[in-house]
N, C-alpha and C positions, 0 to 999 in steps of 0.2 A: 394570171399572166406572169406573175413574179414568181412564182413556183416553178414554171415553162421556163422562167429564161435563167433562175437558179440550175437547172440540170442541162440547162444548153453552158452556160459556164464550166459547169463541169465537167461537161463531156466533151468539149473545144479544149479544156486544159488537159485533156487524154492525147491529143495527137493525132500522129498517124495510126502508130499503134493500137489508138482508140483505147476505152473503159472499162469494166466490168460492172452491170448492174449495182451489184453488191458496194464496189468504190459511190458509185453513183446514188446511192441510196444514204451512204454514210455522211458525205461533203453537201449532200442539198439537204439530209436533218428529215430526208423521209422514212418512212417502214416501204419493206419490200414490194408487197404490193401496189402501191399508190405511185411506187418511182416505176416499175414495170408501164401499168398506166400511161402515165406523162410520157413515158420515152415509144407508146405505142403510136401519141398521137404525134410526137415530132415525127417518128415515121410515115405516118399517115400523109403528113404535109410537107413529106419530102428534105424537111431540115436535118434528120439524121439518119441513118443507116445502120444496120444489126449484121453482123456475123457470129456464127455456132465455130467458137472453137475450145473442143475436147467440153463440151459438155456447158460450155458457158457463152451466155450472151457477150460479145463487143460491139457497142457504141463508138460511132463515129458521126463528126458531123460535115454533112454535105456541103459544097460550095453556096447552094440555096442558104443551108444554117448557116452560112459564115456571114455569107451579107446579112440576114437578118440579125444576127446577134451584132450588128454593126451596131443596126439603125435601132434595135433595141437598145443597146447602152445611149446611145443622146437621147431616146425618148426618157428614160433612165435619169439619166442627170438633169435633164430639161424638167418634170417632173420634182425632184429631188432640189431642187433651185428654187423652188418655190414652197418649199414645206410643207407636200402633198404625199400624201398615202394611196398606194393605187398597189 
């Protein structure tokens, strides 16, 4: 889950504009193929979106990923407030 919501931060800090895999692989500290992965299932679950352009994937996240990366940061600090590892 913290993997999940590391590449959702980072692809929320992309914009409208949205991210490029490769940004996205570098700022969440994965290798190429594990961040493609992750960013296949926030698709899947509707919290991000992909566009093809000139040859490269852009990440964007959906109004769905917005609220959730909401309620993920208080679970996040809630968590975090009590000196638990999750």
């Amino acid at each position: 889950m913290r993997i999940l919501g590391d590449v959702l931060e980072v692809i929320i800090d992309g914009g409208r504009e949205g991210v490029l895999v490769s940004s996205v692989s570098r700022r969440a500290k994965l290798s190429h193929h594990p961040t493609l992965e992750h960013c296949r299932k926030l698709i899947s679950a509707g919290l991000v979106e992909s566009k093809l352009e000139k040859r490269n994937h852009v990440f964007t996240i959906t109004e769905k990923g917005f609220h959730f990366i909401q309620e993920y940061r208080k679970f996040r600090d809630l968590v975090e407030s009590f000196n638990l590892r999750y």
